[in-house]
C-alpha positions, 0 to 999 in steps of 0.5 A, spaced: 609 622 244 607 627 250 603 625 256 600 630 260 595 630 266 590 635 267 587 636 274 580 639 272 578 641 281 571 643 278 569 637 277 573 634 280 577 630 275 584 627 273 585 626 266 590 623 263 592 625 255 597 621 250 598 626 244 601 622 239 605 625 232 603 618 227 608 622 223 614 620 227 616 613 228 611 611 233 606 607 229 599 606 232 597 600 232 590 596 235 590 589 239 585 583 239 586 580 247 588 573 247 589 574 239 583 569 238 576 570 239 572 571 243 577 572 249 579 577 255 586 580 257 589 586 259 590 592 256 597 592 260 598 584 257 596 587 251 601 592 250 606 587 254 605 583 248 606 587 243 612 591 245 607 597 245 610 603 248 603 606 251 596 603 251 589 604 252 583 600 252 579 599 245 573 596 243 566 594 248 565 587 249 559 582 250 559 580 257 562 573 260 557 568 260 553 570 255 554 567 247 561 570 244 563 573 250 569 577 250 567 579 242 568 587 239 561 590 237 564 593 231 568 592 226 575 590 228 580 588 223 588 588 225 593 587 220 589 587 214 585 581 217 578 582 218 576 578 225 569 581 226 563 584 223 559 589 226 554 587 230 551 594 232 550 601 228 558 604 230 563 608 229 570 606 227 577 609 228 581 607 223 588 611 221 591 609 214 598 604 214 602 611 212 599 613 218 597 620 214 588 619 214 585 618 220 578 617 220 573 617 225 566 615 222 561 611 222 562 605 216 559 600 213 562 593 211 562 590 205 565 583 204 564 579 198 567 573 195 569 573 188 568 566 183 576 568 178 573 564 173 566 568 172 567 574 175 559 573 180 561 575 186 556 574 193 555 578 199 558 576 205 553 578 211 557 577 217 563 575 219 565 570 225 558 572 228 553 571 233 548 567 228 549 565 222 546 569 216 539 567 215 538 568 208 545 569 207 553 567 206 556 567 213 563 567 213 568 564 219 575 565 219 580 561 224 580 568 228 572 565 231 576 560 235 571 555 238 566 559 240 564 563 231 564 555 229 561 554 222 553 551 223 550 545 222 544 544 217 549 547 211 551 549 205 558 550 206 566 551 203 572 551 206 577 555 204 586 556 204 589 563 203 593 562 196 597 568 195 598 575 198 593 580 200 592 586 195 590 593 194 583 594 191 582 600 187 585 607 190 587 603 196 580 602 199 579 595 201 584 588 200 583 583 197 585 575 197 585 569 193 583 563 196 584 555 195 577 552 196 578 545 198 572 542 200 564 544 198 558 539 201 551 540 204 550 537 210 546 537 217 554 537 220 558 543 221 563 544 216 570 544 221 575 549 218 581 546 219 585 552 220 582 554 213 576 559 213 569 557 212 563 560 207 555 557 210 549 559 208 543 554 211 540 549 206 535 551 203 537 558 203 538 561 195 544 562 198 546 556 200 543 554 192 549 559 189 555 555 194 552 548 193 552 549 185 558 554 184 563 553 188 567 546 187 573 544 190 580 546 186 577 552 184 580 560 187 575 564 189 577 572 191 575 575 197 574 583 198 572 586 204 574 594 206 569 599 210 570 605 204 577 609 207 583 609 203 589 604 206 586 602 212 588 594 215 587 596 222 580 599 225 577 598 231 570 602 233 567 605 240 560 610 241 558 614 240 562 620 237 564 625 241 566 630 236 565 631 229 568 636 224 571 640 230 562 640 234 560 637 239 556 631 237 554 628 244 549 632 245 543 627 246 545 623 250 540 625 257 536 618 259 540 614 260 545 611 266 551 611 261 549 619 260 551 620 268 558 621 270 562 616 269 570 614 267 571 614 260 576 612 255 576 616 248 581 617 242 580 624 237 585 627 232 586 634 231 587 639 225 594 637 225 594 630 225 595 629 232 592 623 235 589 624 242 589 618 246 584 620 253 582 617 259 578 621 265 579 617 272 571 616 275 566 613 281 572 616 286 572 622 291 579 625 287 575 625 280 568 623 279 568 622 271 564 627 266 558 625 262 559 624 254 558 631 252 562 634 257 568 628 255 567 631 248 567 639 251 574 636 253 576 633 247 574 640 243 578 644 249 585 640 247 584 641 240 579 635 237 577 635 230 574 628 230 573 624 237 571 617 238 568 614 245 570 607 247 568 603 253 569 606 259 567 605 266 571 600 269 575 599 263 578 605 263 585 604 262 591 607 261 598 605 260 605 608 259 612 604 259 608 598 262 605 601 267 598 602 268 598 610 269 590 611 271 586 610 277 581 603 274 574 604 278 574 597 278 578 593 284 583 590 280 585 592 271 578 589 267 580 584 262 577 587 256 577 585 248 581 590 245 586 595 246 589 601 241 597 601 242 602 606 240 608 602 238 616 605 238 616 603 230 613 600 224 608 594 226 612 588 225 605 585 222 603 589 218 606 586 211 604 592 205 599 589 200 601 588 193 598 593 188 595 587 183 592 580 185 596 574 185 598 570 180 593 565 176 593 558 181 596 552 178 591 547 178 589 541 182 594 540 189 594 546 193 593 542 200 590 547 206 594 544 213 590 539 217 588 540 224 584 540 229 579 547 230 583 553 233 582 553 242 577 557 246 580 564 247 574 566 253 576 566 259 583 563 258 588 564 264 584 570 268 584 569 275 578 568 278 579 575 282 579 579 276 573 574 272 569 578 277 572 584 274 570 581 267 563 580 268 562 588 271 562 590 264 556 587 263 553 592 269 557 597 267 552 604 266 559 606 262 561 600 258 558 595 254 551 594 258 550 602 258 551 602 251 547 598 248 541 601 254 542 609 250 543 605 244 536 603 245 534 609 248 535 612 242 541 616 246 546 614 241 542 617 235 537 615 230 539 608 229 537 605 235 536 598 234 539 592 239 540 586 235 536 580 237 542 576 239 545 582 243 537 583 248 540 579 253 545 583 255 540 589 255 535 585 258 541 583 264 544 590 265 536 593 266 535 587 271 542 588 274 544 580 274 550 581 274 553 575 273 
């Protein structure tokens, strides 16, 4: 790994660049702050944590105060665990468990669950989302803490790992078996006791296919994979910056997110090389860059393929412990994820196996017993920092910026804000604050 910092006195700006080689013994890995959804942690207490050897931050969040508060927009999976589903048309960095393809592309998620005896299987419309599917299955993992909890008024299946996780075929997607242990419909949520839980409201077709399929004893499969080979971690950002070697910013213009601002980013080059990127900003010394001129840079050091992820007083850089950027923000702004460079392999990542599990034994496989998982939100965040939190919300470059040029049309084509999402927007127009 070589770090370099660039002085740039036209804009002016400093930049820092960590130049990573995945083919040698360090290991990019991605992070989930406070582990449990939704939360807000450091990206140096992430890296701490994680024996990582350098970090940046990942990932924009949804704004405290607001529901989910503290959880990724996109895709977010982490040592073959999915933990979140998108909620917005992203893009997603994800590099291969051998560390030899990185892609930086949007992605669609498909996740499904499986009957073993019939081969029917159904399509899982969002995992540890904000709403619950309304036509569709909706899946809440022990990931969603307490804030992602199964609904009321459903048609629900709790569900117990069985086995180990499995290579789809070629190494696109994982799959996993599962122990159902209970199935009822009920105005109550279904508790997850440390299980995961499948709903669908009453009444729904969905709902119909759970209340006369699923019955308690049975194992069920369950796939997800967003189409790129050997992928168990992905994290995701917006727009792209830089793709198949052009610059691919160039929409941007309406917006305040468009505007000079700090800004993280992460590319690859054509040897493989990962480009881990922060430009300081809102300082005399260094105002920050506007998303095209963010991808001109990324193109200068060689980026074939670049991402942008949440910046503005997000913006954060680690190396050795040491948080090596000027933050904008008074104090470093907990966030929700983080992309770490760890000294060797991921002690969490188990390799797949390359078939399914075995046939189960019937009757007596007995999930734990036990309370829901804690709230991760706010956690142990001093109050001095909470202020740091709720910038983000206010931040033309974070997550209030975003989704103003996402609906703006900025971001491309696909400029819908989802409806759980409108109060963000509505408060980052206003300037709320919180």
């Amino acid at each position: 790994m070589t770090l370099i910092r660039l002085v740039d006195a036209r804009g002016p700006n400093r930049i820092k660049v960590l130049k990573v080689d995945p083919r040698s013994e360090l290991t990019i890995d991605v992070a989930l702050a406070t582990d449990v959804l939704p939360g807000h942690e450091r990206t140096s207490s992430m890296a701490a944590r994680h024996n990582a050897l350098a970090a940046i931050n990942g990932d924009y969040t949804i704004r405290p105060y607001t529901q989910g508060s503290g959880r990724p927009v996109d895709t977010f999976a982490e040592d073959g665990v999915l933990k979140a589903s998108p909620l917005i048309w992203g893009r997603n960095f994800s590099i291969s468990r051998d560390e030899r393809t990185v892609e930086i592309a949007h992605s669609e998620l498909s996740v499904n669950v499986m009957q073993r005896d019939t081969g029917d299987a159904w399509e899982i419309g969002s995992v540890n989302g904000l709403n619950p599917e309304p036509n569709g299955m909706s899946l809440y993992t022990p990931d969603g803490g307490e804030t992602f909890k199964p609904p009321r008024a459903s048609c629900s299946a709790r569900l117990y790992p069985y086995g180990t996780s499995a290579w789809g075929p070629g190494q696109v997607g994982l799959a996993e078996d599962f122990y159902v242990a209970r199935m009822r419909c009920n105005d109550k949520p279904m508790k997850r006791r440390g299980g995961s839980v499948i709903a669908a409201p009453v009444g729904s077709e969905a709902s119909l296919l759970i209340r006369s399929h699923l019955v308690a004893d049975e194992v069920v499969t369950m796939t997800w994979s967003i189409g790129r080979r050997g992928v168990l971690d992905t994290i995701g950002g917006n727009p792209n910056l830089v793709e198949n070697g052009a610059i691919a910013a160039d929409r941007c213009t309406d917006s305040y997110f468009c505007y000079r601002n700090p800004r993280t980013g992460i590319g690859v080059d054509a040897k493989g090389m990962i480009l881990l990127v922060t430009v300081d900003g809102r300082r005399s010394r260094s105002v920050g860059m506007t998303p095209v001129q963010f991808a001109k840079l990324f193109r200068h050091l060689g980026a074939t393929w670049a991402l942008n992820l949440d910046g503005g007083g997000s913006t954060t850089m680690v190396v050795r412990g040491r948080v090596i950027n000027n933050v904008s923000d008074p104090y470093e702004r907990p966030v929700g994820s983080a992309i770490l460079v760890l000294r060797g392999p991921d002690p969490g990542e188990a390799e797949p196996v390359a078939a399914p599990s075995p046939e189960p034994t019937p009757g007596g496989i007995l999930g734990p017993i036990g309370g829901d998982d804690l709230d991760g939100s706010f956690g142990d965040i001093p109050r001095t920092l909470q202020r740091s939190v709720c910038l983000a919300g206010d931040d033309p470059a974070s997550t209030g910026g975003m989704l103003d040029a996402l609906a703006r049309g900025d971001l491309g084509p696909h400029d819908r804000v989802p409806r759980a999402l409108l109060p963000a927007l509505r408060d980052f127009r206003d300037r709320s604050g919180c």
